[in-house]
N, C-alpha and C positions, 0 to 999 in steps of 0.2 A: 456208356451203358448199352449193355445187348437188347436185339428185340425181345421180347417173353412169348415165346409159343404157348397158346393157351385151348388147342385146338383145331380145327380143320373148317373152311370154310363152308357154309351148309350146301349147298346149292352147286360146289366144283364136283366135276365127272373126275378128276385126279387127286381127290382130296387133298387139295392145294391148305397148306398150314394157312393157320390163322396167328396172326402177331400182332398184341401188342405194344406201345413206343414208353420203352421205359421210361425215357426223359422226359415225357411227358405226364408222369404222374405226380410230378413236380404242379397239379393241380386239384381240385377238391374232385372228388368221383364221387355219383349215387350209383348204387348198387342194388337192383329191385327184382321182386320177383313173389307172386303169393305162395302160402303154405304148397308143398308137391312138387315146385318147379325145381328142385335141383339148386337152390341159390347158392345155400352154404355149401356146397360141396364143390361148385363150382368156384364160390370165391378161396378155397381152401388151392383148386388148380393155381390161380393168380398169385396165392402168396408162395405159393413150393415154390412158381417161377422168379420173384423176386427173389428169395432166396438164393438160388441158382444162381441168376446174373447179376445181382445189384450187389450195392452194401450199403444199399437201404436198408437203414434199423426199421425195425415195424413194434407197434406196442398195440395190442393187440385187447380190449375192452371183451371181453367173451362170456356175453351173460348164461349160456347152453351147454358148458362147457367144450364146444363144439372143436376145439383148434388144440387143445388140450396135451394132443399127440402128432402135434405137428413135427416133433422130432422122431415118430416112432415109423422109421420108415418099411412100406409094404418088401413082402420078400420077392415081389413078381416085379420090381422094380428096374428101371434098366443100372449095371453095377456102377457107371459114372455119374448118375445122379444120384444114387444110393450114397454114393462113397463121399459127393460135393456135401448131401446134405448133412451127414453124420458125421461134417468138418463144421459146420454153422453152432453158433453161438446161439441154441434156443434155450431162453431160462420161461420155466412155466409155474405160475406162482397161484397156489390154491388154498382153499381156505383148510388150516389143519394139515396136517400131512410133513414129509420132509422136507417139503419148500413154500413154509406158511406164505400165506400173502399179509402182510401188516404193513401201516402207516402211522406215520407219527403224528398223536391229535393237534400239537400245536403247532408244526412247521405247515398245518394249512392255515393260508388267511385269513383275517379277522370271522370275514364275511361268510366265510363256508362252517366255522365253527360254530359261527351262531346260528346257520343254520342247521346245522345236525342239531343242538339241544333246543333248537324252536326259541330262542334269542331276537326281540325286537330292539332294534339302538334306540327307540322312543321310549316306548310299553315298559320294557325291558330295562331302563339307562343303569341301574344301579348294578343290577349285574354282566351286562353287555361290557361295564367297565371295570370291571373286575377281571374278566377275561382278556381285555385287553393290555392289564396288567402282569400277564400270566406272561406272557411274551417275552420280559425282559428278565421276568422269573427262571425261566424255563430251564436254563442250563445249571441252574444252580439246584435242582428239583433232581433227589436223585434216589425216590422212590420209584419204584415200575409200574405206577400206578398214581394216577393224578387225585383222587378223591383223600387218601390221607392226608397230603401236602395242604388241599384245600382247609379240611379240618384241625391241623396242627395250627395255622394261621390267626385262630383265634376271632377272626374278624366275622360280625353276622352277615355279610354278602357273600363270603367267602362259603359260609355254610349254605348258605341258598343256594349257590352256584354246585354244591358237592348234592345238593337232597336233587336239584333239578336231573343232572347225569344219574342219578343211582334211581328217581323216582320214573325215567326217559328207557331205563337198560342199559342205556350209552356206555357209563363205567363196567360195565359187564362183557362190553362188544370182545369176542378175540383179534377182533381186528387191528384194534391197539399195540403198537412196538412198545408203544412210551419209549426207552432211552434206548431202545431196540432197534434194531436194521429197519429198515423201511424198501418197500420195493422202486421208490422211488431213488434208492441206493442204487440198484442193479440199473434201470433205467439212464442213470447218470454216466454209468460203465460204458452205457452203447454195444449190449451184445446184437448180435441178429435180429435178434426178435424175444420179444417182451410179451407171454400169455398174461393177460390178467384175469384167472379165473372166477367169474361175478356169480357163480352159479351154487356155491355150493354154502353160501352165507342162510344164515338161520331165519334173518327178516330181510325184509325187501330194502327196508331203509340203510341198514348195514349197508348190502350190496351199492347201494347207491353213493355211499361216502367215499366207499374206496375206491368207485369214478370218479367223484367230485376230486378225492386226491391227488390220484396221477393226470387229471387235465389240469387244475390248477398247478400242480408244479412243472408241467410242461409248458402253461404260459408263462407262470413267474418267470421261468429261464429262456424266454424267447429270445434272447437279444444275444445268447451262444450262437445261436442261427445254425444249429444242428438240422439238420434236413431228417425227418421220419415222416413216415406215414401212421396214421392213428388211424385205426382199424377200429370202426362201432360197429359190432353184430346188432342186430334188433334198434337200430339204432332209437326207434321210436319209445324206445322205456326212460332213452335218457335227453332223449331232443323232442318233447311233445310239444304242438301248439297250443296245449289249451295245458303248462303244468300248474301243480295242484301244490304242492308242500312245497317248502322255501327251498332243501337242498333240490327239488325238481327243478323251481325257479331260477337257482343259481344253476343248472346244469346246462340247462336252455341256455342261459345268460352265456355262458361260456364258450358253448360249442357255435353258437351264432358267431360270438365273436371270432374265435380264432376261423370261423368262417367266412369272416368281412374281412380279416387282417392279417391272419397267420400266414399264407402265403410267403408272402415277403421278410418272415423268418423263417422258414423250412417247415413251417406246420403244415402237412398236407391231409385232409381227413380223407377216410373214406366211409361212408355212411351206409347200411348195409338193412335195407326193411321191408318188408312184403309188401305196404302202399304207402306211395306220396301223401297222400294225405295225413299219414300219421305221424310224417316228420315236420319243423317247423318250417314255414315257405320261406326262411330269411335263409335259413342253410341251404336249404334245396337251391335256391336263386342263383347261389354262388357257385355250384357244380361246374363243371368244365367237361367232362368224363361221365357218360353214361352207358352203363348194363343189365339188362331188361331179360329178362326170362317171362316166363306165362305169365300173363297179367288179363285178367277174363273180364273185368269193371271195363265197363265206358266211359263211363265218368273217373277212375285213376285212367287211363288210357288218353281222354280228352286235356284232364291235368298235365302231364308229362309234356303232350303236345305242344299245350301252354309256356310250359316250364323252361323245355329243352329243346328248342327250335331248330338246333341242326341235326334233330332227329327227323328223317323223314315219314311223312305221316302215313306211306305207304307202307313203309316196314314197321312201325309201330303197331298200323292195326292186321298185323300177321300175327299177334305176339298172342292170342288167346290161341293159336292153333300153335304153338310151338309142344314138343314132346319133350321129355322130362332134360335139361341139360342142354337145351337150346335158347341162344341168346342171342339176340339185337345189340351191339357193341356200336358208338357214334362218339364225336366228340374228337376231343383233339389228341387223345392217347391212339388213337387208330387211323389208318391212313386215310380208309374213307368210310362210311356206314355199311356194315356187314352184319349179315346171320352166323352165327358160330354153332358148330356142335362142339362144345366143350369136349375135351383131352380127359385121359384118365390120373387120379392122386395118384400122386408118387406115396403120401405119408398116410398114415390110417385117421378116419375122422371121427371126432370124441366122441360125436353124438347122433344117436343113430333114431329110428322111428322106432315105436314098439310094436313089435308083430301079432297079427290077430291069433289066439289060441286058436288051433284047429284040433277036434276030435280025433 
C-alpha cells in the first residue's frame, strides 16, 4: 500500500507533504474535532486517498448524508485522480431513490430483532420464541411482507407478534427487502466503498436498525477475514456511554466489541465525533490512530490526554488555536506527531452548513 497524502505539514517553510501509513490503518482510528473545525470534510480528504491507493473496501455509516457524493468528482480536480476515481467501485445506498438502502428483517440476529420491536426473552418468552421460530420459517415465507404470514398462521402468539410490528411502525419501515436485495448484498460483493446513507429515514429508530444491520452482518462474517474499514460519522449516535433503547444497547454492545476483537479479522473502525466524551471509553481505549482538529473543552482536551498517550501534550493543547482544516495527526498510522493543514476534496461533500440569509 502507498503513503495517502492528506495534506501539507503545518509548520514547513516548503510545504513539505504530509502522509499518512496506509498499512497502518489496519488499526482502530478516533477521528475528533467540535462543530466548525473542518472534520468531515477533512475525513472526506482521507477516504478520496484510500480510494486512490488502497483496495481497501470502506463501508461507510453516514448519518448527514455527508460522503453521499463521494463518487461525484469536482471538475477542478487534477485529471489522474479524477479519472482513478471515476474507475472505483462506489455504491451509495439511500433511503428511497434508485438505489434504496434495505435490509432483510430476519437474516438479523435473534437479538437485534428483538430489539427493534422492544422484545424481552424473560417479560417477553412467548413471543421472543415465536420469533425465534420465524428463522427456520423464513425461506419458506414468500410474501414481501412478514405481518400477513404472521396472521395466516393462525397461532395467538403469532398474532401478538404481527399487532406488536404494526402497533411499533416496524411493518411499515421501508426499510424492509423482506425477500428483497439487501445492501448487505452489495457489501458481500466488496465494491470500493459502501455509503450507507442513515440520514434520510423517517425516525431515528429506523435509522438506527439499518446500522444495527450492516455491523451485525459484518461481525456474523468475521471469520472471511475481509479487511474493511468501518467508517462511523457522528459516531456518538450509535456508540453512547450512557445508551438508552435496546437497539442503542445492542449497537454499543457491538461496536465495542468489534473494538476489543475485530482487528484480528480485518474489522478496522474508524470513529468519527466532535467529543470523547460522547463516545463509549471501551471503544475509544482501543484506538491506535488519532485526528484532532479544534477541540476548545479542557476537560475533552485533558480526556484524550488520558486516553491517547502518544499524543503529545504540547501539541494537543495547541488544538483550540488550530484554524478551520488543521489537525494534530499521532499514532501509529503517522510517522511521528505532526500539525497538518489538510489538502483540498477531489469529490464534492454531501453536506454542506446552511448559509445565513443576507438582505
Amino acid at each position: 500500500m502507498a503513503d495517502l497524502r492528506i495534506g501539507t505539514l503545518l509548520e514547513s517553510e516548503e510545504h513539505t507533504p504530509a502522509h499518512l501509513l496506509a498499512k497502518r490503518l489496519n488499526r482502530h482510528t478516533f477521528w475528533c474535532g467540535q462543530s466548525g473545525s473542518g472534520k468531515t470534510y477533512a475525513l472526506g480528504v482521507l477516504l478520496e486517498q484510500v480510494l486512490l491507493h488502497t483496495r481497501l473496501p470502506l463501508v461507510i455509516l453516514d448519518p448527514n448524508s455527508d460522503f453521499v457524493k463521494l463518487s461525484d468528482v469536482r471538475q477542478d480536480a487534477p485529471v489522474d485522480a479524477a479519472d482513478a476515481l471515476g474507475s472505483r467501485d462506489i455504491r451509495v445506498f439511500r433511503p428511497g431513490g434508485d438505489n434504496p438502502l434495505k435490509i432483510r428483517m430476519l437474516d438479523m440476529p435473534l437479538r437485534s430483532q428483538a430489539a427493534v420491536v422492544h422484545l424481552d426473552p424473560i417479560l417477553d418468552a412467548e413471543e421472543y420464541n415465536a420469533m425465534l421460530s420465524l428463522a427456520t420459517e423464513y425461506p419458506r415465507i414468500k410474501d414481501h411482507h412478514l405481518v400477513p404470514h404472521l396472521r395466516a398462521s393462525g397461532a395467538e402468539v403469532m398474532h401478538r407478534l404481527a399487532l406488536r410490528l404494526e402497533n411499533l411502525g416496524v411493518a411499515e419501515w421501508g426499510l424492509w427487502a423482506w425477500g428483497g436485495r439487501s445492501v448487505t448484498d452489495d457489501i458481500d460483493e466488496r465494491p470500493d466503498a459502501t455509503v450507507v446513507d442513515l440520514g434520510g429515514f423517517a425516525t431515528q429508530a429506523e435509522s438506527r436498525a439499518a446500522a444495527l444491520a450492516v455491523l451485525d452482518h459484518l461481525w456474523t462474517h468475521r471469520e472471511e477475514r475481509v479487511g474493511r474499514l468501518i467508517v462511523i460519522d457522528e459516531a456518538h449516535n450509535l456508540c453512547s456511554p450512557d445508551p438508552v433503547s435496546a437497539v442503542d444497547q445492542r449497537l454499543t454492545e457491538l461496536i465495542v466489541q468489534i473494538a476489543a476483537e475485530g482487528r484480528k479479522y480485518g474489522l478496522w473502525l474508524l470513529l468519527s465525533t466532535q467529543r470523547p466524551s460522547k463516545v463509549h471509553p471501551n471503544a475509544l481505549s482501543q484506538c491506535d490512530n488519532l485526528a484532532l482538529m479544534r477541540m476548545s473543552s479542557p476537560r475533552d482536551l485533558d480526556e484524550l490526554a488520558e486516553i491517547f498517550g502518544y499524543a503529545p501534550g504540547a501539541l494537543l493543547e495547541r488544538s483550540p488555536m488550530f484554524a478551520q482544516g488543521q489537525a494534530l495527526f499521532a499514532g501509529g498510522f503517522i510517522a511521528q506527531p505532526s500539525l497538518v493543514q489538510m489538502g483540498d476534496r477531489l469529490t464534492h461533500e454531501g453536506g454542506i452548513d446552511v448559509p445565513v440569509p443576507i438582505r
